[in-house]
C-alpha positions in Angstrom: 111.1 83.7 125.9 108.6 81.0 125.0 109.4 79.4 121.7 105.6 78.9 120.7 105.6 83.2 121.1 108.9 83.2 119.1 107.2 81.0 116.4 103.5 82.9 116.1 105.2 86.2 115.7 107.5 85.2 113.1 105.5 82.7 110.8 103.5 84.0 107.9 99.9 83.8 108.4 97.5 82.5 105.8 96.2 85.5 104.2 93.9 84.6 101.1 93.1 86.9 98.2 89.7 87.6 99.7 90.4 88.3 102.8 92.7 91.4 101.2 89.8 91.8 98.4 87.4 92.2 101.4 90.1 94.6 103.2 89.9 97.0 100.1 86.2 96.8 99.7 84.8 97.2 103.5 88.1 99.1 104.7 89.0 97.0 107.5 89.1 93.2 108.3 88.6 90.8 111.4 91.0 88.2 111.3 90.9 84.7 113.4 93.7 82.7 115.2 96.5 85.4 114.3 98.3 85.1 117.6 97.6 82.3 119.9 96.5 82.3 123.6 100.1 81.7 124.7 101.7 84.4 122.9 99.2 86.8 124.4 99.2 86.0 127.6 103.5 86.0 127.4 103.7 89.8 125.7 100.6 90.9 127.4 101.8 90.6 131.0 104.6 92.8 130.3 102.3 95.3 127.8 100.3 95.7 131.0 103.6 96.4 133.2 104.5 98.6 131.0 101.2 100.5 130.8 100.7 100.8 134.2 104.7 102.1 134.7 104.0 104.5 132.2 100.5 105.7 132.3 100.3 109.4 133.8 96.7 109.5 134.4 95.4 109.8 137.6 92.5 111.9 137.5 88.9 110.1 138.8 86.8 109.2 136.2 84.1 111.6 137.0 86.5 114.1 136.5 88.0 113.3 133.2 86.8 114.4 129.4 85.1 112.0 127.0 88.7 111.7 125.5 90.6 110.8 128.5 87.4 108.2 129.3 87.5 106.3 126.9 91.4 104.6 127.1 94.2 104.7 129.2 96.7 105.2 126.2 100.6 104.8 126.2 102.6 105.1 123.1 105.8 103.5 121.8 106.0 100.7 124.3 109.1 99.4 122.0 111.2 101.9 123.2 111.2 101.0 126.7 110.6 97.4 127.0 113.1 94.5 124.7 109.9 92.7 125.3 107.4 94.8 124.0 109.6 95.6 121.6 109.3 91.7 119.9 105.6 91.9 119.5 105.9 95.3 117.9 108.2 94.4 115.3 106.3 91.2 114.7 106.8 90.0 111.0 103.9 88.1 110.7 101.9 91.3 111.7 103.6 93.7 109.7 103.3 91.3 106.8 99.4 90.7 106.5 99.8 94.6 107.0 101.6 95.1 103.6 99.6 92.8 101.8 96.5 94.6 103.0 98.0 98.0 101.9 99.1 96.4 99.1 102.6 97.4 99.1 106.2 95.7 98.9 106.3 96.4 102.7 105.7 98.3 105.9 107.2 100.5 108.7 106.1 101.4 111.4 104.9 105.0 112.7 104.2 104.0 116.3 102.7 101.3 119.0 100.1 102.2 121.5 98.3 100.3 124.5 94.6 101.4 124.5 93.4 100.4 127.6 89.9 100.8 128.6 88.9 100.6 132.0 86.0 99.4 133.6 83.6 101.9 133.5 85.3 103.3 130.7 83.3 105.5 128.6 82.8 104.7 124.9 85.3 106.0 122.0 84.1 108.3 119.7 83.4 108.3 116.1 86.5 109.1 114.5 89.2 108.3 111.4 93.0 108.0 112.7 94.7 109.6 109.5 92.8 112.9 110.6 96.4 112.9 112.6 98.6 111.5 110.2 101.1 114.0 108.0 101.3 111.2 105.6 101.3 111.8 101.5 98.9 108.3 100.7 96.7 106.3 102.3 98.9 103.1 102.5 98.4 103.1 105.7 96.9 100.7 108.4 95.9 100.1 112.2 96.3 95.8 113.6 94.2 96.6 117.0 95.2 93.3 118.9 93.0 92.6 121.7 94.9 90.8 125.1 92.1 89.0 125.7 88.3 88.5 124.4 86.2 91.1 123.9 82.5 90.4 124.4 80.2 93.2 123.6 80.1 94.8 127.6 83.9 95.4 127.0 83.4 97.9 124.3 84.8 96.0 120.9 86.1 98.0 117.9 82.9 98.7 115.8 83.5 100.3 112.0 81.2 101.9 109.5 81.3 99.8 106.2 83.6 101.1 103.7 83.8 104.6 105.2 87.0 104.8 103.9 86.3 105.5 100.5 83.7 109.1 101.4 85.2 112.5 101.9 83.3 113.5 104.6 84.6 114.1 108.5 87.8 114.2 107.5 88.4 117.2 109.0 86.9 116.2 112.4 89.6 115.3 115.2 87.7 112.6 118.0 85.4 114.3 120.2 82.1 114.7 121.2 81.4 116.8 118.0 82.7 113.7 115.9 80.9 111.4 117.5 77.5 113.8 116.9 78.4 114.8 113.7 79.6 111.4 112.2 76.4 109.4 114.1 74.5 111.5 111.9 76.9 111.1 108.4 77.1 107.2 109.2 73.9 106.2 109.9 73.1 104.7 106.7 76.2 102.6 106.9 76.4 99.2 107.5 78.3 98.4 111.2 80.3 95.7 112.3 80.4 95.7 115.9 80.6 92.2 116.7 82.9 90.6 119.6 86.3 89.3 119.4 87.4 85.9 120.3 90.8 85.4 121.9 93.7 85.3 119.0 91.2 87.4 116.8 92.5 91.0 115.5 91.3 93.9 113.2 93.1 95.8 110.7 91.4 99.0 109.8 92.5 101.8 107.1 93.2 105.1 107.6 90.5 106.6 106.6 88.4 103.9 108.1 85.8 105.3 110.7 85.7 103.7 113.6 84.3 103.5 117.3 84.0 101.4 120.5 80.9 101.1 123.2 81.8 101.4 126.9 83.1 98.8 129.0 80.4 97.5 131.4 82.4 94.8 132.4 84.6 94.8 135.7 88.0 94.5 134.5 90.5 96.4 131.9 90.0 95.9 128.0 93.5 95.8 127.4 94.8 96.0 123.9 97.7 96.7 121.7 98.0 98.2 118.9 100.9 98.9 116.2 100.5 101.4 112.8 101.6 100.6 110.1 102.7 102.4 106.9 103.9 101.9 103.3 107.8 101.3 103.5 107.7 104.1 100.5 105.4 106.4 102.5 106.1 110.0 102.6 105.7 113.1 104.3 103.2 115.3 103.1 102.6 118.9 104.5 100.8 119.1 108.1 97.0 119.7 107.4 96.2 120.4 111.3 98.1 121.4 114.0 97.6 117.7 115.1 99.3 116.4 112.0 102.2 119.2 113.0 102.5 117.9 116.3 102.8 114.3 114.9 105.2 115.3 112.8 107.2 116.6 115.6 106.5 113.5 117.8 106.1 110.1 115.7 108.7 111.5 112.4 111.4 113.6 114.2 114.0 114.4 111.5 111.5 113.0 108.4 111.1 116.2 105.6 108.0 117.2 103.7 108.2 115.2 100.4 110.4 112.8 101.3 110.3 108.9 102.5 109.7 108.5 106.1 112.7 106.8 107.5 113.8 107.7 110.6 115.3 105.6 114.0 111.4 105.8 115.5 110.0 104.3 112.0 111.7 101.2 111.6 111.4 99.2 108.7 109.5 95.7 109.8 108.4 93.7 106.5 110.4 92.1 104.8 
């Protein structure tokens, strides 16, 4: 293990009061120089093993839905990789995460690789706790790209404090959400900008959120971990989807209760 990696994923990052101000206000945040070139390139080789040992999908891209276009996606790569498994439970990560949230720390409730790749076809509109049996919305997304992002890659893009309307929630990520919410959010200011090497984005919940294809010739490859209120807990399944998360990413957690179980492991502090 390279000590540099050791030391970037263990240090506190400088997090000012604005920069969580901003958080709260816009409902996501780009954040510079959080994890340096070394450390990515370290963890990322094996977060690409892993991907590609993992990944089931096979079919041609022609052949595939929007969904299935739009990312290669493989979840919990801290289960099968002691590797992986340091970058996941990163405390400098999982700390800007609770001060964001605002909370006196944060779990996790899973990892995934989202790779997209090239000629992969853009990500729908959509908001991630649409999927989430959770009872607050202490809850937040670090999307860590493995490399830059220019804008032919497909970068994250968000809708300016989406978080705080009621609207869509009730739309899983389709074509219909990307329709329906292109319509909703087109008065909202966008951030769609690139992402330099070392730069990440934490996004709420509720945060609506898309990417662009990539046009480039190689993978967009990026990690990313979720993170929730250490106090979080279980509220009643809204959708099947938030059943069959329940199922999958809280096995043994009960409605009502604070999610703590072996796949939610407390990171911070």
């Amino acid at each position: 293990m390279q000590p540099a990696a050791v030391l970037d994923l263990d240090t506190p990052y400088a997090l000012g009061e604005e920069a969580v101000l901003r958080y709260r206000r816009d409902g996501f945040i780009k954040l510079r120089e959080v994890l340096s070139p070394a450390t990515l390139a370290y963890y990322g080789t094996e977060i690409s093993a892993q991907v590609q040992a993992l990944n089931h999908q096979s079919k041609p891209m022609a052949e595939r839905t929007t969904y299935e276009k739009a990312f290669l996606q493989v979840m919990n790569l801290w289960r099968h990789s002691a590797v992986a498994a340091e970058f996941v439970r990163s405390r400098r990560l999982a700390g800007i995460a609770s001060a964001l949230m605002g909370t006196r720390g944060a779990r996790l409730y899973h990892d995934q690789a989202l790779y997209k790749e090239a000629g992969g076809g853009h990500t729908p509109w959509h908001a991630d706790q649409y999927y989430w049996p959770l009872a607050s919305d202490h809850c937040t997304t670090v999307w860590i790209p493995l490399q830059a992002v220019p804008a032919e890659m497909g970068p994250l893009a968000f809708a300016v404090g989406s978080h705080r309307v009621a609207f869509g929630r009730d739309l899983k990520i389709s074509d219909d959400s990307e329709a329906a919410l292109g319509r909703t959010l087109k008065d909202f200011p966008k951030e769609e900008s690139p992402f330099e090497l070392g730069e990440v984005s934490f996004h709420a919940g509720w945060t609506f959120h898309r990417a662009g294809p990539n046009r480039s010739d190689r993978p967009r490859a990026v990690m990313t971990m979720i993170y929730l209120d250490s106090e979080m807990r279980v509220a009643p399944p809204a959708n099947a989807n938030q059943e069959s998360d329940l199922r999958t990413w809280l096995p043994g957690a009960q409605i009502g209760e604070i999610v703590d179980t072996p796949l939610n492991p407390l990171l911070y502090p």
